[in-house]
C-alpha positions as CSV (number, residue, x, y, z in Angstrom):
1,X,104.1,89.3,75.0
2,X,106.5,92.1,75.7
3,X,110.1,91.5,74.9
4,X,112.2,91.4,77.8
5,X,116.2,91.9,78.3
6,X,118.7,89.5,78.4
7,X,119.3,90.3,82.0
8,X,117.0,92.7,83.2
9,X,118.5,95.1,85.1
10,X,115.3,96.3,86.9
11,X,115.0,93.9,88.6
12,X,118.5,93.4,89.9
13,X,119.3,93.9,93.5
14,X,121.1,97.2,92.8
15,X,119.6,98.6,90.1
16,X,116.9,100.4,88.9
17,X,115.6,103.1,86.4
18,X,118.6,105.6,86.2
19,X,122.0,105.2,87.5
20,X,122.2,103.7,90.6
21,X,123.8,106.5,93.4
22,X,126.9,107.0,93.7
23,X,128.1,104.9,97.2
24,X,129.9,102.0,98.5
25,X,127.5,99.0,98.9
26,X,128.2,95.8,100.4
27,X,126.4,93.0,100.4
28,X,124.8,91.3,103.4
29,X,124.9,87.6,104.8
30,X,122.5,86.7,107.6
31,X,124.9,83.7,108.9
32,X,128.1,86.4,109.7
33,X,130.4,84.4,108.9
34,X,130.9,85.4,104.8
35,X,133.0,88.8,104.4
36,X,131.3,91.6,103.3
37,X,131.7,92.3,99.4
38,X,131.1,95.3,97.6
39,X,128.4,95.6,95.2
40,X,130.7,96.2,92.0
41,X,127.8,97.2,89.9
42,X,126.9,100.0,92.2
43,X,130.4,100.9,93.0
44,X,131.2,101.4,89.3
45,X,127.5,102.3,88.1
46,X,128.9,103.8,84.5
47,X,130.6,100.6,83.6
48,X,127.6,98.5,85.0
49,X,125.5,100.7,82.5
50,X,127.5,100.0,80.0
51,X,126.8,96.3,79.9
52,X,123.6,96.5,80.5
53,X,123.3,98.4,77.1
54,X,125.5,95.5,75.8
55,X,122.6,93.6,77.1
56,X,119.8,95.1,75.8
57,X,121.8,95.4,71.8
58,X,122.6,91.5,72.3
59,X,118.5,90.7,73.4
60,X,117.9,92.6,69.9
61,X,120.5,90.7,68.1
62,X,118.7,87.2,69.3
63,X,116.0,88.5,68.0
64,X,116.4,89.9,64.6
65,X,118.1,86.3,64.4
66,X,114.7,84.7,65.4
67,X,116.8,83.3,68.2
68,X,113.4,82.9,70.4
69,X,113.4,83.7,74.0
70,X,113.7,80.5,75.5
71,X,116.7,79.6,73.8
72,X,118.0,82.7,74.6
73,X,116.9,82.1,78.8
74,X,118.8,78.1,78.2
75,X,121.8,79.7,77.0
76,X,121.7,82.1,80.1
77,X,121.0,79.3,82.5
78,X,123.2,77.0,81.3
79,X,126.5,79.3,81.8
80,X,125.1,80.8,84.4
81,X,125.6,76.7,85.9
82,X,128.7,76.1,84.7
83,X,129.7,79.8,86.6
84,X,128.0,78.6,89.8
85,X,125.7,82.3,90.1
86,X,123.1,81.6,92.1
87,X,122.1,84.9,91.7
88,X,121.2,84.7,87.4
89,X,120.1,81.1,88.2
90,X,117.4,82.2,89.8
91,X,116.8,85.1,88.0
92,X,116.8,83.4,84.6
93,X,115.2,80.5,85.9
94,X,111.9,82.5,86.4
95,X,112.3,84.6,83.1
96,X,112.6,81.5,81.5
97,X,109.1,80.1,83.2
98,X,107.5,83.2,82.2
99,X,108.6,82.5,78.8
100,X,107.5,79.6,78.6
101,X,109.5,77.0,79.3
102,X,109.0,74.1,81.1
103,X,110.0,73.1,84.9
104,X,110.8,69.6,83.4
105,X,113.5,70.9,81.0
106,X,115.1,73.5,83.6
107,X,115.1,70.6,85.6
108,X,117.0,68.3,83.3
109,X,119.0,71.2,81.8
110,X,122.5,70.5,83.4
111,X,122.3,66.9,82.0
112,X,120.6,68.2,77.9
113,X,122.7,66.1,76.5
114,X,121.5,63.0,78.3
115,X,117.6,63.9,77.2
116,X,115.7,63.7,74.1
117,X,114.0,66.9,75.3
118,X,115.6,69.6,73.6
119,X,115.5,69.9,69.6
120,X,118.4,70.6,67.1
121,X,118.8,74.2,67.1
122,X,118.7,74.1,71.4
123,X,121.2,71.6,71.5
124,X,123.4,73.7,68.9
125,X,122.8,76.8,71.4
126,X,123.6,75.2,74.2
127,X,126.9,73.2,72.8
128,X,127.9,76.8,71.8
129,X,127.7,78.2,75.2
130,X,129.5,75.8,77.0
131,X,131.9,76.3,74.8
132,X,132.0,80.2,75.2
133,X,132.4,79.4,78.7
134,X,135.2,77.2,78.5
135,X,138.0,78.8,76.5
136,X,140.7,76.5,76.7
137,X,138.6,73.0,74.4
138,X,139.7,73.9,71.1
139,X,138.4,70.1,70.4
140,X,134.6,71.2,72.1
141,X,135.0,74.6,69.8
142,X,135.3,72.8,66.6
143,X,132.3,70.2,67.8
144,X,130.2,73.4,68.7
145,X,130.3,74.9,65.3
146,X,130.1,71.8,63.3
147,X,127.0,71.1,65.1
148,X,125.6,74.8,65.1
149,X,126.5,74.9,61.3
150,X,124.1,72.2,60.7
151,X,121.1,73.6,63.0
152,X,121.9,77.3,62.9
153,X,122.4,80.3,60.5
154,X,125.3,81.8,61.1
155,X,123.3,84.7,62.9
156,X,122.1,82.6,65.1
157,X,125.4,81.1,66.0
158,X,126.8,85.0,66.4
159,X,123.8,85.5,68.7
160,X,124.0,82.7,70.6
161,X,128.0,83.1,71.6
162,X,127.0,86.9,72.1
163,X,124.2,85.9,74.6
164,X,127.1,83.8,76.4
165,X,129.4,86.1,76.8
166,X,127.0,88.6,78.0
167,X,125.6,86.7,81.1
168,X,128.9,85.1,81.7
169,X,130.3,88.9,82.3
170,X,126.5,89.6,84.5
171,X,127.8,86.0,86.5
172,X,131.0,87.5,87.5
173,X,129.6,90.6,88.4
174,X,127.1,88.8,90.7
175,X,129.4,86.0,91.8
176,X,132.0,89.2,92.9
177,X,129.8,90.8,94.3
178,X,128.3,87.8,96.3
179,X,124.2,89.4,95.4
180,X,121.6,87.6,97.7
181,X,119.2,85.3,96.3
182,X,115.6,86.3,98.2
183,X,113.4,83.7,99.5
184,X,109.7,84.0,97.4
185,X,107.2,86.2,98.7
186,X,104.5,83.3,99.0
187,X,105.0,79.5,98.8
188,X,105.0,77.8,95.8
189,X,102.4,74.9,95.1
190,X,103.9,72.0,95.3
191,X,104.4,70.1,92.3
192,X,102.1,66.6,91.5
């Protein structure tokens, strides 16, 4: 299976192969009553390049860790929660189906810590990046490595924190920018 980006800027609203042109965008709501926002990735295209390369070094970094790619996609759904983007939550949530994971763990992920579902080293991940979201918990800091220490290398751990801080920048970005989520093309089946 093809290794894919932490947040894959193809298929972003506003990006695509090449630097996106150079123009003011603003997003669009259907309802009227939101204010227009501009599309800060597009408005700034060589800054928004630049973290998507940050990106792209961080999905190698997880890798080379043997971070595997659903730990990496929990980590980017589970800030991407705490943010409130509804744009990388439904991104990410379909990267991480593709990957592999399942819909009864994305389901349960805002409560993880409630479930016997996810095993050591995704519960030291995801401790670490709600901690990398939230700054100001010295206390939750200290609890986050102790418990990564014990189910991580210390690769891993630098991984993890970098994948954090990566799609908490992409959140902001999307979350400034107010990007649409778009309905699916077809219907899903429901589930049994």
């Amino acid at each position: 299976m093809p290794r894919e980006r932490a947040h894959d800027y193809r298929t972003h609203p506003t990006c695509g192969p090449g630097p996106p042109p150079r123009r003011r965008e603003v997003s669009e709501h259907t309802n009227g009553s939101a204010p227009r926002r501009i599309f800060v990735d597009k408005q700034s295209p060589l800054a928004f390049h630049a973290m998507v390369k940050t990106s792209e070094a961080v999905t190698a970094t997880a890798a080379e860790a043997g971070l595997d790619r659903t730990t990496v996609e929990l980590i980017n759904l589970r800030v991407s929660q705490l943010n409130g983007c509804a744009f990388c939550l439904d991104l990410h949530t379909r990267k991480a189906l593709r990957a592999g994971e399942s819909p009864q763990r994305l389901g349960v992920l805002a409560a993880w810590r409630d479930t016997g579902l996810f095993t050591p080293s995704e519960r030291a991940a995801l401790e670490l990046a709600e901690a990398t979201t939230d700054p100001t918990g010295f206390a939750a800091h200290e609890s986050a490595y102790e418990t990564a220490r014990r189910a991580l290398t210390e690769d891993q751990i630098s991984a993890a924190i970098w994948v954090a801080i990566t799609i908490g920048a992409f959140n902001r970005v999307s979350i400034m920018s107010k990007h649409p989520v778009q309905a699916p093309r077809q219907t899903p089946a429901p589930l049994d």
